[in-house]
Phi, psi and omega in degrees: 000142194274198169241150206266339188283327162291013175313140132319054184086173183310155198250145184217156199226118178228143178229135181251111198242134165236195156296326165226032146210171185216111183229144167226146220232133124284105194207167182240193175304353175265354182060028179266139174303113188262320202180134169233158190225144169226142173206222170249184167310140165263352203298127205276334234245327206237318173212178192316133217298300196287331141304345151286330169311276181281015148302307204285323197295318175306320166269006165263341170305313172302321214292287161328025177305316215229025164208178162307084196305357185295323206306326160316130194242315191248159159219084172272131168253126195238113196212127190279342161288040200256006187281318191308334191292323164334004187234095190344303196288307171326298209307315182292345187270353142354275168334281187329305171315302184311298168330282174320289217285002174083023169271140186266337185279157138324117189234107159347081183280116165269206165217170190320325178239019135296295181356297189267351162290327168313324188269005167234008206193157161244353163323174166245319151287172171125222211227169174209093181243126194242135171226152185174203180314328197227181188212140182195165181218156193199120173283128187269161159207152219336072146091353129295127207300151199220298201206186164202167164218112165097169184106014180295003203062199209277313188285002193227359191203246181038059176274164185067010175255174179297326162282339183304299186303320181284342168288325174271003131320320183293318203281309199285351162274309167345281162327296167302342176285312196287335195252352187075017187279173176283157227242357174247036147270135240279016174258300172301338170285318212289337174291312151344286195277343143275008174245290192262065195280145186098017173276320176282006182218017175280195160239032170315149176267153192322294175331315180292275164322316160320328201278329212263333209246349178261321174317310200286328188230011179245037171225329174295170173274150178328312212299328185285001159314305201265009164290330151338318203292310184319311196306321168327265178333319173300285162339296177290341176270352192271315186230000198065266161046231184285328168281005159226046157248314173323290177305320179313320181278306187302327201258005122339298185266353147279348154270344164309305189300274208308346183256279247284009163250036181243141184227089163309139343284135176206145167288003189286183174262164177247110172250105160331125197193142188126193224233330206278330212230038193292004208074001153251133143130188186289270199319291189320310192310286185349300207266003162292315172270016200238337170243000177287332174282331181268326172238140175267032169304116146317131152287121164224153193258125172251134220281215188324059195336328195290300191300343178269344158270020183269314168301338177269345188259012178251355203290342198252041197206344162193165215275166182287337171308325196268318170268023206243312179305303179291336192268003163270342178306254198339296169238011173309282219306327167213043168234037185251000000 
């Protein structure tokens, strides 16, 4: 970390807020790290307004330990809950926050996915597709959201998200319950054996397990669903079979969504972003190769939300040769 009296130029402040973490960047124009902040979820969307509030005040308190806050000239907030703010009383407690913590700028509400295309491109266009609990694909257009598909949440959509794979695990044990198939295929045993353990080679009768396995989780919260997805994943490198009819299907329909707000042949980039599409793992490759076949868009991976909403709060503070400069300072090293 640098010393805040060697800032560079204007101090930008960027915050990446979910559902389950709030992390924040302090840097100056030179793109050196001044002060970083972590905290739990913000998403307003996901809990309770004041405690999403004082999640985000909390990782900007860190991000600002050590310096003044007036001193912040930009701010951008990246928030997948940014629908919530349309709500007079959510909006105010925000301010307010801004206000306690002494910041004087203005602070920039985006949505999630400008953020994370900031955080893969230095473009002003393109694709964005985020998988993670949830899913959405979103058109940029100079570094504004232009449009989305998909991103209905858990009960209507998300498809290819972490929660989507643990439900069509579930449903496809089911299915397999329902049918007398056999219980040692390694995606039904392994659900078996994280919900109901000791079931899968036990001699329950099928009927019974189905009622014990719809009782458990159809009383339960979504969120156990997408705790679900490892098994998936797991499952297809290990033997294939139904979980990897599952990935297959799932990285279809999230390279379907991402061309169909694209009009081919076009050069912008396509950026990958989520817990799901990190450049690791099964599902990512899949849906890398569903789209190298279908488009010659380049892939980029996007790095640091926090740094793409630090990069986005530099855009009214210096020219594009200087921000073209800064967003490889910031994130070249890890959307390369």
């Amino acid at each position: 970390m640098t010393d805040i009296d060697d800032a560079a130029g204007p101090l930008l402040l960027g915050l990446d807020v979910g559902g389950t973490s709030s992390r924040a960047l302090l840097t100056d124009t030179s793109g050196r790290t001044l002060g970083t902040g972590h905290a739990g979820g913000g998403n307003p969307n996901t809990h309770p307004p004041e405690r999403a509030v004082e999640q985000v005040a909390r990782a900007t308190r860190t991000a600002l330990s050590d310096t003044v806050p007036e001193r912040v000239s930009a701010a951008v907030l990246g928030m997948a809950g940014i629908s919530k703010l349309t709500d007079p009383v959510v909006s105010g407690l925000f301010e307010q926050a801004w206000r306690t913590l002494g910041l004087s700028c203005a602070v920039r509400t985006v949505s999630d996915s400008e953020v994370a295309f900031a955080a893969g491109t230095a473009e002003p266009d393109g694709t964005v597709l985020i998988a993670g609990t949830g899913s959405i694909t979103a058109r940029i257009e100079r570094h504004r959201l232009e449009r989305t598909m998909g991103g209905y949440g858990w009960l209507l959509g998300d498809e290819g998200s972490a929660f989507w794979l643990g439900r069509e695990a579930v449903s496809t044990t089911l299915r397999a319950l329902d049918h007398g198939e056999e219980r040692h295929d390694p995606l039904v045993a392994s659900v078996l054996g994280e919900l109901l353990p000791g079931t899968a080679t036990a001699a329950d009768p099928d009927p019974v397990l189905v009622r014990r396995l719809v009782a458990l989780l159809g009383n339960g919260p979504p969120t156990r669903l997408a705790e679900l997805a490892p098994l998936v994943t797991a499952s297809a490198s290990e033997g294939g079979g139904k979980a990897a009819e599952i990935l297959a299907k799932g990285a279809r329909l999230l390279a379907a969504d991402a061309l169909s707000v694209r009009k081919e042949p076009e050069e912008s980039p396509i950026v990958l972003a989520g817990s799901l599409l990190s450049g690791e793992g099964t599902l990512d490759e899949a849906v890398r190769r569903e789209l190298r076949a279908r488009s010659a868009a380049p892939l980029a991976k996007a790095g640091s939300g926090a740094a793409g909403a630090a990069w986005l709060a530099a855009e009214s503070l210096v020219d594009d040769e200087h921000a073209r400069w800064l967003h490889d300072r910031l994130l070249g090293t890890e959307t390369r």
